[in-house]
N, CA, C and O atoms as a GROMACS GRO file, in nm:
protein
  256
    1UNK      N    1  -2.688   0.821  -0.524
    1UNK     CA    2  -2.636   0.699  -0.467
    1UNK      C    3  -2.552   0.735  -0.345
    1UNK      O    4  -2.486   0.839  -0.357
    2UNK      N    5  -2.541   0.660  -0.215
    2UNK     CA    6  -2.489   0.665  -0.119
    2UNK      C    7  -2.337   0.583  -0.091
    2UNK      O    8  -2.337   0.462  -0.069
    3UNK      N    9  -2.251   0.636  -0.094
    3UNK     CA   10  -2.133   0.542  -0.067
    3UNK      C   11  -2.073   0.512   0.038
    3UNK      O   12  -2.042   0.618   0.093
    4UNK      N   13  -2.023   0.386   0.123
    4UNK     CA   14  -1.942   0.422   0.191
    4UNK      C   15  -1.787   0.340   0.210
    4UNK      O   16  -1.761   0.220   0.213
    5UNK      N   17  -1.725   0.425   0.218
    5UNK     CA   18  -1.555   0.393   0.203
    5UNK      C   19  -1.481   0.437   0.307
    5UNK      O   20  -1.483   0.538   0.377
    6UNK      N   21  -1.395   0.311   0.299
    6UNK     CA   22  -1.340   0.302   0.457
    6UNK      C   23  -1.160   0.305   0.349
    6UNK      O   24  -1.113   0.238   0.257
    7UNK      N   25  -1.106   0.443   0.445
    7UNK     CA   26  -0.990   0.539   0.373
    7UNK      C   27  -0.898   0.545   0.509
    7UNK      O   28  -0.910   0.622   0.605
    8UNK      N   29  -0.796   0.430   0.484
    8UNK     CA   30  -0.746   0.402   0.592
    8UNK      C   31  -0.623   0.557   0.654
    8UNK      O   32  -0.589   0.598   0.765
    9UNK      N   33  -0.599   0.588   0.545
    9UNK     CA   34  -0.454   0.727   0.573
    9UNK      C   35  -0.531   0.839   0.628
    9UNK      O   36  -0.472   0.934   0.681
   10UNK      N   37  -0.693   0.831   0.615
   10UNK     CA   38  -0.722   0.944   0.674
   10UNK      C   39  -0.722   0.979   0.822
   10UNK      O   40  -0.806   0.923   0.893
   11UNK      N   41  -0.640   1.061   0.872
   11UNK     CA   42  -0.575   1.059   1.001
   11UNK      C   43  -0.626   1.226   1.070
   11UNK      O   44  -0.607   1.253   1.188
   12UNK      N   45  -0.679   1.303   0.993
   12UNK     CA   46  -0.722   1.383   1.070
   12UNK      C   47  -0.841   1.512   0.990
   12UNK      O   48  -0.927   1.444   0.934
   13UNK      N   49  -0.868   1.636   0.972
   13UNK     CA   50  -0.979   1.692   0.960
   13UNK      C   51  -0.950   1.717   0.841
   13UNK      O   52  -1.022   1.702   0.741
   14UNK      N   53  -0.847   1.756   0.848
   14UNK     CA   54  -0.759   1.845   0.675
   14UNK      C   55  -0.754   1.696   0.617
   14UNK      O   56  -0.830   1.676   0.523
   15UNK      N   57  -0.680   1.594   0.658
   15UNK     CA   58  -0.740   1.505   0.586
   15UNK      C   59  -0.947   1.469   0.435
   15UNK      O   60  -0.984   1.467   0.318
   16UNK      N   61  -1.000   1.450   0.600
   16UNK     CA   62  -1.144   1.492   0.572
   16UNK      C   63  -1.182   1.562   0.424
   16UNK      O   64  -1.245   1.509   0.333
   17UNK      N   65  -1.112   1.727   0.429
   17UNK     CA   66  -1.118   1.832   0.407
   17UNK      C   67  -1.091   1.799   0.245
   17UNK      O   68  -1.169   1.818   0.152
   18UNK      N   69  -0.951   1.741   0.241
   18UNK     CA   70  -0.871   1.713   0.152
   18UNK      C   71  -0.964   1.591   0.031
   18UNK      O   72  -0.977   1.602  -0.091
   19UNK      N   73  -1.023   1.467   0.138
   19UNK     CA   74  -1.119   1.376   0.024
   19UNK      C   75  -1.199   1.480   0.006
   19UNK      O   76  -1.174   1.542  -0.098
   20UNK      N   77  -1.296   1.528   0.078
   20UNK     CA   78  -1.453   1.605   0.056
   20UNK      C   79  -1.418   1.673  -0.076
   20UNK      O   80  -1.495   1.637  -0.165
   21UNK      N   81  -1.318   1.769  -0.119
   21UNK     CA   82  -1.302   1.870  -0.200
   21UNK      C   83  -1.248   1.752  -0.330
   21UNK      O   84  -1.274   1.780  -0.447
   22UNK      N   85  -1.199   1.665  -0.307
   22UNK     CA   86  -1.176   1.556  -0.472
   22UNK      C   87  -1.253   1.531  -0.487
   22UNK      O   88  -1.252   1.488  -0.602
   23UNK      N   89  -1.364   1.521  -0.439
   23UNK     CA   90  -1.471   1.451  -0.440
   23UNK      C   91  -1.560   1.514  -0.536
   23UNK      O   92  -1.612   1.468  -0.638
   24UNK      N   93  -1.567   1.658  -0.469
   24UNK     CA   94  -1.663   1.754  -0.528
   24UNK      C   95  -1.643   1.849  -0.672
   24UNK      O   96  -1.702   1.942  -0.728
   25UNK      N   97  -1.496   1.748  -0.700
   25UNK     CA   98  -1.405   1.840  -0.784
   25UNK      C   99  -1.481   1.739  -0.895
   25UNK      O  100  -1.498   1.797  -1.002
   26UNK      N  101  -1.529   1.601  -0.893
   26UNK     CA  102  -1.606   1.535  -0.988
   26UNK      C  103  -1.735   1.561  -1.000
   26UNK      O  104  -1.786   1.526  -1.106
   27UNK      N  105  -1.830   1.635  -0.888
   27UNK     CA  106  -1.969   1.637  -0.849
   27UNK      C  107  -2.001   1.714  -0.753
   27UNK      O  108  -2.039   1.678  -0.642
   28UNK      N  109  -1.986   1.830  -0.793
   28UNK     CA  110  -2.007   1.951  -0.695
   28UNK      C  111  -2.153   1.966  -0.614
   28UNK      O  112  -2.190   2.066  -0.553
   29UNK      N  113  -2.230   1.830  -0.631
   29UNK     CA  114  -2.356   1.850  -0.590
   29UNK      C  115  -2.384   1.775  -0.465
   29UNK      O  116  -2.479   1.768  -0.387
   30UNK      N  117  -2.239   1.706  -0.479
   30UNK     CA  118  -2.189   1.577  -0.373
   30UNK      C  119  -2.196   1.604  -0.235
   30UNK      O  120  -2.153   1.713  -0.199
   31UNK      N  121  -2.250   1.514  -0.139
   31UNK     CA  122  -2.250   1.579   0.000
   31UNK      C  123  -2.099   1.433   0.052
   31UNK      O  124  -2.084   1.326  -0.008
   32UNK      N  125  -2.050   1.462   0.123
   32UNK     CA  126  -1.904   1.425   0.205
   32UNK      C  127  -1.925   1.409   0.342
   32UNK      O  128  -1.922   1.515   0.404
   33UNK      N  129  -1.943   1.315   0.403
   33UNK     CA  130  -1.914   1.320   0.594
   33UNK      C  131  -1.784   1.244   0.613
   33UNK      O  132  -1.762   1.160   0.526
   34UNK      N  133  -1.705   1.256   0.698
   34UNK     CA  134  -1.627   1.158   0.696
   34UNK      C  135  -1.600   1.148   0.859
   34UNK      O  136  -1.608   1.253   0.922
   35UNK      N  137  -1.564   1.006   0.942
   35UNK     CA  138  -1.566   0.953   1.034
   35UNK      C  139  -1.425   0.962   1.104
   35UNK      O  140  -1.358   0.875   1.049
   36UNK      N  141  -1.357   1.016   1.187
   36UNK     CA  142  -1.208   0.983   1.139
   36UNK      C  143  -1.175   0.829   1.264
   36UNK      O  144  -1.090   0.740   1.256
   37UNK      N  145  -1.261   0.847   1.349
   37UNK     CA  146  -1.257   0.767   1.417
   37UNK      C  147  -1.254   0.575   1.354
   37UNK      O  148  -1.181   0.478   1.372
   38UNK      N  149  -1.373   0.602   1.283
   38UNK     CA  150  -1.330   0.453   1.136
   38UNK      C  151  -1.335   0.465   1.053
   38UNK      O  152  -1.392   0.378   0.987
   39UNK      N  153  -1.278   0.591   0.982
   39UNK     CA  154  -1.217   0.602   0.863
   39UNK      C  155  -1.319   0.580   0.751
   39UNK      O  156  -1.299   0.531   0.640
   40UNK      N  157  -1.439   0.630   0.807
   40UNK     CA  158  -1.482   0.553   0.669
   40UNK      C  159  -1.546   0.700   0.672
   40UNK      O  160  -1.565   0.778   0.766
   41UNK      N  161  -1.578   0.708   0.514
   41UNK     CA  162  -1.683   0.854   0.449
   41UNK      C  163  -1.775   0.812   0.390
   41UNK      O  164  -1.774   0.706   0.328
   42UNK      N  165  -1.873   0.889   0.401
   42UNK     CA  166  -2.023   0.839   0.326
   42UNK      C  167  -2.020   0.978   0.242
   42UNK      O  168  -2.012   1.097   0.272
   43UNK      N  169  -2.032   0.903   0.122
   43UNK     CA  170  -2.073   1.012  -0.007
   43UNK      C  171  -2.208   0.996  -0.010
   43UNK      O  172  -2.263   0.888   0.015
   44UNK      N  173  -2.281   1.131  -0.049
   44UNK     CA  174  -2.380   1.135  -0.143
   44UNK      C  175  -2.341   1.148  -0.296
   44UNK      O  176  -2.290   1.259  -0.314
   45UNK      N  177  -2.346   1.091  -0.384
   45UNK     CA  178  -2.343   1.159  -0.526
   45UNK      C  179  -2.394   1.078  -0.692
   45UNK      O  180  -2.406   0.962  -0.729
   46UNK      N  181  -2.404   1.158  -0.729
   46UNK     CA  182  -2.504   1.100  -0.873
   46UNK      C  183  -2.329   1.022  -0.939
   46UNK      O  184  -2.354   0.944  -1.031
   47UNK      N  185  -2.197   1.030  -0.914
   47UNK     CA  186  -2.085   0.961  -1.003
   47UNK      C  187  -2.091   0.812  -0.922
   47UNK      O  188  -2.155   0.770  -0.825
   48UNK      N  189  -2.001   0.760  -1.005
   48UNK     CA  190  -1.993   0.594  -1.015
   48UNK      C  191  -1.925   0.553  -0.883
   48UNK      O  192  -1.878   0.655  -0.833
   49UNK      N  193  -1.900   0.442  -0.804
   49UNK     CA  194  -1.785   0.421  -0.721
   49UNK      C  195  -1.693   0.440  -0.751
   49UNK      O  196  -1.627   0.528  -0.694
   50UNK      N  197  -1.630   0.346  -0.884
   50UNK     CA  198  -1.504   0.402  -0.949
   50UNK      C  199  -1.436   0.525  -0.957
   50UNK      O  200  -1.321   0.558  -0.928
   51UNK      N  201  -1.559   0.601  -1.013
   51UNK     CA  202  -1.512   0.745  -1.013
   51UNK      C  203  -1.473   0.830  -0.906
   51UNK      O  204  -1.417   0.939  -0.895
   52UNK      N  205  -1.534   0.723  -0.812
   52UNK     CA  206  -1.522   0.821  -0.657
   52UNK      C  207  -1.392   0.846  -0.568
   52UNK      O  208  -1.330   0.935  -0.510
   53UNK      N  209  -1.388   0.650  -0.606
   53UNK     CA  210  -1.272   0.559  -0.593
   53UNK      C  211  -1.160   0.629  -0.601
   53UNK      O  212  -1.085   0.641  -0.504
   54UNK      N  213  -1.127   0.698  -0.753
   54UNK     CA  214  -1.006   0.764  -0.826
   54UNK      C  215  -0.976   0.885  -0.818
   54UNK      O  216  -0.874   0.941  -0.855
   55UNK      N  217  -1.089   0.935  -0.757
   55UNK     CA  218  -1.071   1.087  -0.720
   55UNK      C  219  -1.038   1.102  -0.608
   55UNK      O  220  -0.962   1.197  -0.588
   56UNK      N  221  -1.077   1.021  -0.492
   56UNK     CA  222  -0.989   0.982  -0.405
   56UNK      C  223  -0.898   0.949  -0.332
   56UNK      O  224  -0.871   0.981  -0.216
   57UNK      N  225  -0.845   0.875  -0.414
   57UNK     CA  226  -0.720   0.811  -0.455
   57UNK      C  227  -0.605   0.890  -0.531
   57UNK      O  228  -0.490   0.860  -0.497
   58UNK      N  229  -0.623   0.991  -0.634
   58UNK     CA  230  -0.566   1.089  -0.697
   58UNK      C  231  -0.541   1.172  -0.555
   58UNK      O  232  -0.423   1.162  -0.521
   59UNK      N  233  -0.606   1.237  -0.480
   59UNK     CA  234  -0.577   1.357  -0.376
   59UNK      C  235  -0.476   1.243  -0.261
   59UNK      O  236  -0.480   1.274  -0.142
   60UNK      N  237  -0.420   1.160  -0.285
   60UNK     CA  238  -0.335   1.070  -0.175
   60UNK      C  239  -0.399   0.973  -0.088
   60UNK      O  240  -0.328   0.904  -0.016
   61UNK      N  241  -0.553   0.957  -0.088
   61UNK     CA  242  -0.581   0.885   0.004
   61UNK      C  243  -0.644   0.766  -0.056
   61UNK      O  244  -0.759   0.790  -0.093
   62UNK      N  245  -0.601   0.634  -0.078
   62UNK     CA  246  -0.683   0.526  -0.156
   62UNK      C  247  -0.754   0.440  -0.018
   62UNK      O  248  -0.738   0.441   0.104
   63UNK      N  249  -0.862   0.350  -0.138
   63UNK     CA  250  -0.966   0.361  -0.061
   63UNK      C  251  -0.980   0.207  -0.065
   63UNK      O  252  -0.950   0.161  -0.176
   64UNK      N  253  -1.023   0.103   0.037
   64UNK     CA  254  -1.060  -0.024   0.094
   64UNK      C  255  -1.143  -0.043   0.069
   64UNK      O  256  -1.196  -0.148   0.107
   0.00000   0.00000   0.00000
């Protein structure tokens, strides 16, 4: 499944860096791009939104 979430605090690469790796910490199979310009990241991954949502959200950055 493809997600995309628009992560307003994300303000720069380490940012980026910082969702991609929560991300993968649920679904290591997960692919991560993230935009910083509009904030938004497109997941690839077999977990739920929710789940994506909270793992997200756990590393400091919640998600719109």
């Amino acid at each position: 499944m493809t997600l995309q979430l628009k992560v307003p605090k994300m303000a720069c690469s380490a940012c980026a860096t910082m969702i991609a790796k929560a991300v993968q910490t649920i679904d290591s199979a997960s692919k991560v791009e993230a935009d910083l310009k509009t904030k938004l990241v497109t997941i690839q991954t077999a977990k739920s939104e929710s789940e994506v949502r909270k793992a997200i959200a756990s590393a400091g950055y919640p998600t719109i």
